[in-house]
C-alpha positions in Angstrom: 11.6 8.3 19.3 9.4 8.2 16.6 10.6 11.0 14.4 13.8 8.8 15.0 12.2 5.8 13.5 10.4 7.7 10.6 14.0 9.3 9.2 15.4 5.6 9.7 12.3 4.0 7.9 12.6 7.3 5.0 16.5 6.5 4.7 15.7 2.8 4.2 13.2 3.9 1.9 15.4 6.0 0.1 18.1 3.2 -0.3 15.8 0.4 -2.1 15.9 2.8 -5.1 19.6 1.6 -5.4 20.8 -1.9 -5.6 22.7 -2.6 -2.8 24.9 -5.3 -1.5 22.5 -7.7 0.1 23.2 -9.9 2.6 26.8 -10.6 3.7 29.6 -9.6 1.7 32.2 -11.7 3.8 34.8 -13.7 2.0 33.1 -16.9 -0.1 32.1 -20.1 2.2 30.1 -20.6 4.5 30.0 -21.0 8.3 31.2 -23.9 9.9 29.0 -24.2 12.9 31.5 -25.9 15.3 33.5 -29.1 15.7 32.3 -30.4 18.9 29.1 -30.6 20.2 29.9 -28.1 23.1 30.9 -25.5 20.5 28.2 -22.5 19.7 26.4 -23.1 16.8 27.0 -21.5 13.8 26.2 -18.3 7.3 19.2 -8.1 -4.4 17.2 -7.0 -6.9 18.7 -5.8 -10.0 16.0 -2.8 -9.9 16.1 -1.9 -6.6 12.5 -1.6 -5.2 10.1 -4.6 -6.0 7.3 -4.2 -8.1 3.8 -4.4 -6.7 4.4 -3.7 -3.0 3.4 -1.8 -0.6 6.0 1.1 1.1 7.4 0.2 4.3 5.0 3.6 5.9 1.9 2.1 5.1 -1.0 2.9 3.9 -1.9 5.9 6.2 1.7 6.8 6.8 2.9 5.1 9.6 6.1 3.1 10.0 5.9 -0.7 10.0 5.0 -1.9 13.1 3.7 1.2 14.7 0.1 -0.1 14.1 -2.4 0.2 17.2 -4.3 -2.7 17.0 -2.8 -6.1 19.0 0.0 -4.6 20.1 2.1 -5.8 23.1 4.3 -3.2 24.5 7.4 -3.7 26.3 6.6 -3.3 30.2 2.8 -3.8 29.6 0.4 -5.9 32.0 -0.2 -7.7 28.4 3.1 -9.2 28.0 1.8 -12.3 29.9 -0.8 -13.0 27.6 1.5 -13.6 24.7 4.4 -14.7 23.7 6.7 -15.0 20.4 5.3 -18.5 19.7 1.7 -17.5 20.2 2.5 -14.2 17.8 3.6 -15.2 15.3 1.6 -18.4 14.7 -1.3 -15.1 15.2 0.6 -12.8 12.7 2.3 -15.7 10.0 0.6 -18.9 10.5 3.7 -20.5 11.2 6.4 -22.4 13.8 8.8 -20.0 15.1 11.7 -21.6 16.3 15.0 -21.4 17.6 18.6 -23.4 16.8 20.9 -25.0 20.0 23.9 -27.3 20.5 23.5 -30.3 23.0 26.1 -28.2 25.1 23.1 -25.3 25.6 19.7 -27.2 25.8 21.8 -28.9 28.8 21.5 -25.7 30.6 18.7 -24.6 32.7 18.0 -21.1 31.3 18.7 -21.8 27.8 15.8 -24.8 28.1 13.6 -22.5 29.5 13.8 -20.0 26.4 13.1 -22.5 24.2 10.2 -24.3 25.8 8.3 -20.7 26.8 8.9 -19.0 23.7 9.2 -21.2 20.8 7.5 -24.3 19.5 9.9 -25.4 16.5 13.9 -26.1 16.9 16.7 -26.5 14.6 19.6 -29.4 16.5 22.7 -26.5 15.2 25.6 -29.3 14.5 24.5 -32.8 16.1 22.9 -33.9 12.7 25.4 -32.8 10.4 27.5 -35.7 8.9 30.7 -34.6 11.4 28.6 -35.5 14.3 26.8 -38.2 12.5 30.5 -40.0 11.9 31.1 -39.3 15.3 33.4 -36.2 14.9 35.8 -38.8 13.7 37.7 -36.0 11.3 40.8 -37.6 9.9 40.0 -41.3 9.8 36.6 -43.3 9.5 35.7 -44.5 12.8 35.0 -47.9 11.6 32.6 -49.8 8.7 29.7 -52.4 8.3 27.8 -53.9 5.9 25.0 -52.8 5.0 22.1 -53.6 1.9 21.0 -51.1 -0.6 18.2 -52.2 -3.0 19.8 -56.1 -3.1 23.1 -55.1 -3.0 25.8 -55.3 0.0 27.8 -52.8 0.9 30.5 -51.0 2.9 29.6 -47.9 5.0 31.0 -45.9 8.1 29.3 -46.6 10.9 27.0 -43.9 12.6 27.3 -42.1 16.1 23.3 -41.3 16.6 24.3 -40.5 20.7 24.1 -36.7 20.4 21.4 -36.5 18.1 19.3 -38.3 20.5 20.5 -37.0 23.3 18.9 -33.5 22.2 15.4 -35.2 20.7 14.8 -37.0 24.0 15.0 -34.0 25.8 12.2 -32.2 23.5 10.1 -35.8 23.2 10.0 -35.9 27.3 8.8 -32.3 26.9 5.9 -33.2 24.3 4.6 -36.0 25.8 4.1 -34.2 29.2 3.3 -30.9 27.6 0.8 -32.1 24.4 -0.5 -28.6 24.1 2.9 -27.1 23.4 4.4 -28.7 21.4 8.0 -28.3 20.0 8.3 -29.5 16.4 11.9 -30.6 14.7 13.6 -29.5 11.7 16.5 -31.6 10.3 19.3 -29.4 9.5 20.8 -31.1 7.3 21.9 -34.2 4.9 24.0 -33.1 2.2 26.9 -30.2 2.6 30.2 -29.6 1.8 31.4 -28.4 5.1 31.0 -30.3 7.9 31.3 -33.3 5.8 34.6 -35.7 6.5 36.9 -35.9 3.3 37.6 -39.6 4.2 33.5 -40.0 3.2 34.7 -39.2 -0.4 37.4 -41.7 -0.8 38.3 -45.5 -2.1 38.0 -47.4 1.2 37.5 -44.4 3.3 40.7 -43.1 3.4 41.1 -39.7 1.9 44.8 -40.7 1.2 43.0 -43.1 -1.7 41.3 -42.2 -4.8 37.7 -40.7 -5.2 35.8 -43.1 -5.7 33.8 -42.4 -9.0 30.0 -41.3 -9.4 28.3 -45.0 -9.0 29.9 -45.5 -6.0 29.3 -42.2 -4.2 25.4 -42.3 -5.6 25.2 -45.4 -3.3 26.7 -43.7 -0.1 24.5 -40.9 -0.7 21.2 -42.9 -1.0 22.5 -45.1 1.8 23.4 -42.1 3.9 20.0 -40.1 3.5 18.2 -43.6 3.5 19.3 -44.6 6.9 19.1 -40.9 8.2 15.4 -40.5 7.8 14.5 -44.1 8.5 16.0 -43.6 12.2 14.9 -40.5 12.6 11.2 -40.1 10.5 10.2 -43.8 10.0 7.3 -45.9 10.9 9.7 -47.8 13.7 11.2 -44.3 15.0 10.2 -43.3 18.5 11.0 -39.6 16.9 8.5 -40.2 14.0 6.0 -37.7 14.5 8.4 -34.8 15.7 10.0 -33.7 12.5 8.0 -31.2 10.1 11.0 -30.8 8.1 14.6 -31.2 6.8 17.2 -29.9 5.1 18.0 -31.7 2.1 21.5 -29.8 0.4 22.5 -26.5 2.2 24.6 -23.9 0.5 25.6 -25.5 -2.6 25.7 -22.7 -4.7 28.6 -19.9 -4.9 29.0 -16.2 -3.6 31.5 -16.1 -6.0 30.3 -17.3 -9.5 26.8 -17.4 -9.3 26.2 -20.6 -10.1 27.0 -23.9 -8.4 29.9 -24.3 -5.8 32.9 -25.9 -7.3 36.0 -28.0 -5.9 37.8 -24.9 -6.3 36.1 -22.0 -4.4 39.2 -20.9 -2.3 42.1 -22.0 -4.3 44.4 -22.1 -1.2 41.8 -24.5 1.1 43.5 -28.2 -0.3 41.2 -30.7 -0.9 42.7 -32.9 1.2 42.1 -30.8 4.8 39.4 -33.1 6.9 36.9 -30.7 6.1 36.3 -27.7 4.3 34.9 -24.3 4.3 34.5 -23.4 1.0 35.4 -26.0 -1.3 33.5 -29.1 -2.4 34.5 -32.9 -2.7 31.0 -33.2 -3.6 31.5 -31.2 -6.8 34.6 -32.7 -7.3 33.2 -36.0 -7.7 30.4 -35.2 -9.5 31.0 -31.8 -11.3 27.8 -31.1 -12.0 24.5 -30.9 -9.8 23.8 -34.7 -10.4 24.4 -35.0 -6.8 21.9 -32.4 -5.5 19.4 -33.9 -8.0 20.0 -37.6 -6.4 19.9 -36.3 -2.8 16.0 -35.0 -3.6 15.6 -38.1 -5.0 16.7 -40.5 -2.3 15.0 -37.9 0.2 11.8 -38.2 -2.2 12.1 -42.0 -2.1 12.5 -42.5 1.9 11.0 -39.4 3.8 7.5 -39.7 4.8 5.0 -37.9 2.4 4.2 -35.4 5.0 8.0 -34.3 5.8 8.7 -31.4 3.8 12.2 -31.3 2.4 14.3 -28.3 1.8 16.8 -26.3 -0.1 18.8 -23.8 2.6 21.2 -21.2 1.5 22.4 -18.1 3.1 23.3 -14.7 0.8 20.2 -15.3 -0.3 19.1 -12.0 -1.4 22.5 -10.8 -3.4 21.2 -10.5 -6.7 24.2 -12.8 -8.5 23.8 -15.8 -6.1 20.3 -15.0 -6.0 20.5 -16.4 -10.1 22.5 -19.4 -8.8 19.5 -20.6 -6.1 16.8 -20.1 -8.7 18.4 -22.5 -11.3 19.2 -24.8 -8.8 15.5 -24.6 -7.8 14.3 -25.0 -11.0 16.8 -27.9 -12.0 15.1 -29.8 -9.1 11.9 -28.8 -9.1 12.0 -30.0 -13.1 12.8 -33.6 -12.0 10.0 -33.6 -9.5 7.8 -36.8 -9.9 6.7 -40.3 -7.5 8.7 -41.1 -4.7 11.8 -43.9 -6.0 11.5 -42.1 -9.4 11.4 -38.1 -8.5 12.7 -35.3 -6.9 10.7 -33.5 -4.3 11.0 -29.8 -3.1 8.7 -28.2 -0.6 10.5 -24.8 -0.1 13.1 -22.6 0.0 15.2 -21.7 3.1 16.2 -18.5 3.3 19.3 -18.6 6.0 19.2 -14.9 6.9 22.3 -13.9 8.3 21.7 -10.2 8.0 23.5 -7.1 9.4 22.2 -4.0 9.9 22.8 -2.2 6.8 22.0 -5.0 4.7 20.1 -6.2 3.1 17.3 -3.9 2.6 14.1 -4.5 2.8 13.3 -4.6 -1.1 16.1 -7.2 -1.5 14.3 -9.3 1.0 10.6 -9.0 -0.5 12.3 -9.3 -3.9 14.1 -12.5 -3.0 10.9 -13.9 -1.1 8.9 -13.2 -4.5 11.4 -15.1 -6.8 11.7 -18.1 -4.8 8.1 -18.5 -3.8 7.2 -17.8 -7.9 9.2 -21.5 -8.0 8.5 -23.2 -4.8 5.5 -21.7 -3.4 7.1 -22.1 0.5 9.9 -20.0 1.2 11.0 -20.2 5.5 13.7 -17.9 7.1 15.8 -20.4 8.9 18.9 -18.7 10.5 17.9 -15.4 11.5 20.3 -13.1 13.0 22.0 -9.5 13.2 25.3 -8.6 13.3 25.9 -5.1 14.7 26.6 -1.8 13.5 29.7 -0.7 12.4 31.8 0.6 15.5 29.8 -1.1 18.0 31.7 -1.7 20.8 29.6 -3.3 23.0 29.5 -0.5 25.8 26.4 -0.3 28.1 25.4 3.4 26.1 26.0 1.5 22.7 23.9 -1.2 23.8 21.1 1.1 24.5 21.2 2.5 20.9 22.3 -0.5 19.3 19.4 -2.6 20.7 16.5 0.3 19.7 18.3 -0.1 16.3 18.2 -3.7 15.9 14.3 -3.4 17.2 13.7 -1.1 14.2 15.5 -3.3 12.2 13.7 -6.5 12.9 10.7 -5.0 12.0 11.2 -4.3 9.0 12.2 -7.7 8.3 8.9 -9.0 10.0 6.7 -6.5 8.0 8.3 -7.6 5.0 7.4 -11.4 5.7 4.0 -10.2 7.0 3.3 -8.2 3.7 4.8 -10.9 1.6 2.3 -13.8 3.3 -0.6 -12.1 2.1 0.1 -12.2 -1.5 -1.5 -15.1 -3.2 1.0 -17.7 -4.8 4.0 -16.8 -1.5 3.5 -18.7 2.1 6.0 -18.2 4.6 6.1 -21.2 6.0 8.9 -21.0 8.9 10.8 -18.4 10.8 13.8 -19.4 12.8 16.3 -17.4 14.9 19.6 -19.0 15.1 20.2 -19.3 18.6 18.5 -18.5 21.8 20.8 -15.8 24.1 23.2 -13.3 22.4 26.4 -14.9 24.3 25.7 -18.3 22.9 24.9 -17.1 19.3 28.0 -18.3 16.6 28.7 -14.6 15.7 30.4 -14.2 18.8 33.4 -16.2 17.6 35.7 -15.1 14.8 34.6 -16.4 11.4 35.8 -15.3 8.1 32.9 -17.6 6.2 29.1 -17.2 5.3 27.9 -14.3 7.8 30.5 -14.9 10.3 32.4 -12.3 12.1 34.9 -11.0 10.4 36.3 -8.1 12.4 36.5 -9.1 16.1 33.2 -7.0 16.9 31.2 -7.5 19.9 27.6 -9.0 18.7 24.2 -8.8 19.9 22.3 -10.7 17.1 19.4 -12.2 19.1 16.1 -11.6 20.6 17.6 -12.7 23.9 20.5 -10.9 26.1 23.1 -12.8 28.1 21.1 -12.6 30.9 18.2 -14.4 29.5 15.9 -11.7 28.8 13.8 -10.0 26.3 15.6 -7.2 24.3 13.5 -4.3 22.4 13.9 -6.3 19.2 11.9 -9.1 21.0 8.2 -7.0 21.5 8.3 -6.1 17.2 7.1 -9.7 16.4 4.5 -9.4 19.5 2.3 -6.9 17.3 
């Protein structure tokens, strides 16, 4: 077993001398979680190895996680006295968390994954603007008024039923269980998928005009506004539950490098309910004024202590990788007081990985960049889609699974390496989803990470019976 890890952790080795394709090389977009609530959730360094750090062997030659001391092997009387949450806030000084749908935190088994094991949790769709509009796809559901600094305006009205449905569950939990508590992140405000087209449009009807940049900077302020006052402000119930949120997710393209345009997949119309790949946001604005404004408004109405986020997956190609640093750097240049600045607490770092890709210099090497801009960098989506050929067979599960063990530690060396290097805190880890069965690589997706070729997945720490797989007892050391 260990030789077998040692020629995998040498051919690993041998590969960060090469840039390779990092993260997933699936056709441009990005992953639409789901369209109903009771859908599964759901998307390089130009020098190879990165400078200044330490081989994945270690210092006296052993493979990353292999070390002795505080180790918690699978089967082992220990197992009892620690758990994932408990590791890695021992290891990382961070939340570990996990992502569900209302559909799974209904069931028994999936609520009883989250509340042993993990203390942070990502709601997958039921704060997105689709469920936020009430999944009301081709027509708006219905306006009020509303004000916006002395002015009166039109907006759609908002569905907060499934939202809350989820955060009750988890505030129940925390009031009778103050000394574990499970901590929210808001995923997410502003996105081009999952957004209705109708939310772009003269009167809300995507049959209209677009309505021009002054119009849409007053949805958007009115949008975010609203979203963290109910959720984060002084009057919310939830107030004290959310340590973070998303403020723009994957707004920069696989295919250019640089920002996302109205015209990423030249056979996706404009005028579908909602897109994969292109942007209405873009096509109103074309340029980042509108990610600029979103950190504003989130800088203006979030409390001081809610950190607010930039989340991208293909994070680690090298030519995207370009795309998220300006975009960083655009907002971070505009930081400055709330109702005047942006504000920018970290980087999000999706990590929809498979296992060939990316390696682990691509990973440190990403970390580095975006920490040398933000300081906080969290991996927020964690996952692993399987080997080529994997065909899901009780003997390819064994291997596959002792695989994807060796795999995930790599990844969790990296980030416990990286954390120890002055001016870098990782800040967050997040797997997205609890069992393998429930995870969003087990439907066909041809966007962001997906699955692309019908495979049979096992991307999780969690089987589809519930329990821990091999992968599971790498973050216990």
């Amino acid at each position: 077993m260990k030789k077998r890890i040692l020629a995998g952790m040498t051919a690993i080795f041998l590969s960060a001398a090469v840039l390779a394709g990092c993260g997933n090389t699936e056709t441009e977009g990005t992953k639409q979680d789901s369209q109903t609530e009771s859908e599964n959730i759901g998307a390089g360094d130009d020098t190879g190895e990165s400078e200044g750090t330490e081989q994945p062997d270690g210092s006296e030659g052993q493979a990353p996680g292999d070390e002795q001391s505080d180790t918690v092997s699978q089967g082992s009387d220990s197992q009892e006295e620690l758990v994932l949450r408990d590791a890695v806030m021992k290891n990382l000084g961070c939340r570990v968390g996990t992502a569900v749908t209302l559909g799974e935190i209904q069931e028994e088994k999936v609520w009883e994954l989250v509340t042993t094991y993990f203390n942070a949790l990502t709601i997958g769709n039921e704060l997105k603007p689709d469920a936020m509009f009430g999944y009301s796809l081709a027509r708006c559901p219905g306006t009020e008024e509303a004000e916006l600094n002395g002015e009166t305006i039109i907006v759609p009205k908002l569905d907060y039923s499934r939202a809350e449905a989820i955060l009750d569950k988890v505030l129940d939990w925390n009031q009778a269980n103050p000394d574990k508590q499970i901590k929210m992140r808001g995923h997410v405000l502003v996105w081009h998928a999952q957004t209705q087209e109708w939310f772009f449009h003269v009167d809300y009807d995507k049959n209209k005009d677009y309505v021009d940049k002054e119009t849409m900077n007053k949805r958007l302020e009115w949008y975010i506004r609203t979203m963290l006052t109910h959720f984060t402000g002084e009057d919310s119930k939830y107030k004290d539950m959310f340590y973070g949120w998303d403020v723009v997710n994957e707004a920069v393209s696989d295919g250019t490098g640089t920002y996302r345009s109205d015209s990423e997949n030249p056979d996706e119309p404009l005028s579908q309910d909602r897109h994969n790949n292109n942007s209405s946001w873009w096509h109103v604005y074309q340029s980042n004024e509108y990610i600029i404004n979103a950190f504003i408004y989130a800088n203006k109405y979030a409390p001081a202590d809610l950190e607010l986020y930039y989340n991208d997956y293909n994070e680690c190609a090298f030519n995207k990788q370009q795309g998220i640093l300006e975009l960083l750097r655009a907002v971070k240049d505009r930081e400055g007081e709330p109702g005047v600045g942006t504000r920018i607490d970290g980087m999000g770092m999706q990590g929809h990985y498979s296992m060939a890709s990316p390696t682990w210099s691509e990973i440190d090497t990403a970390i580095k960049r975006y920490a040398a801009v933000v300081g906080n960098v969290q991996i927020t989506e964690l996952d692993m889609k399987s080997s080529d050929g994997y065909d899901g067979s009780d003997e390819a599960k064994a291997e596959e699974y002792e695989k994807q063990a060796d795999r995930y530690r790599l990844i969790y060396w990296v980030l416990k390496n990286d954390n120890q290097r002055d001016g870098i805190n990782i800040t967050g880890l997040t797997f997205w989803g609890t069992a393998d069965h429930l995870s969003w690589l087990q439907t066909r997706s041809d966007v962001g990470g997906g699955n692309t070729e019908d495979l049979p997945e096992c991307p999780l720490l969690f089987d589809e019976n519930y329990e821990p797989k091999p992968a599971y007892y790498e973050f216990l050391k």
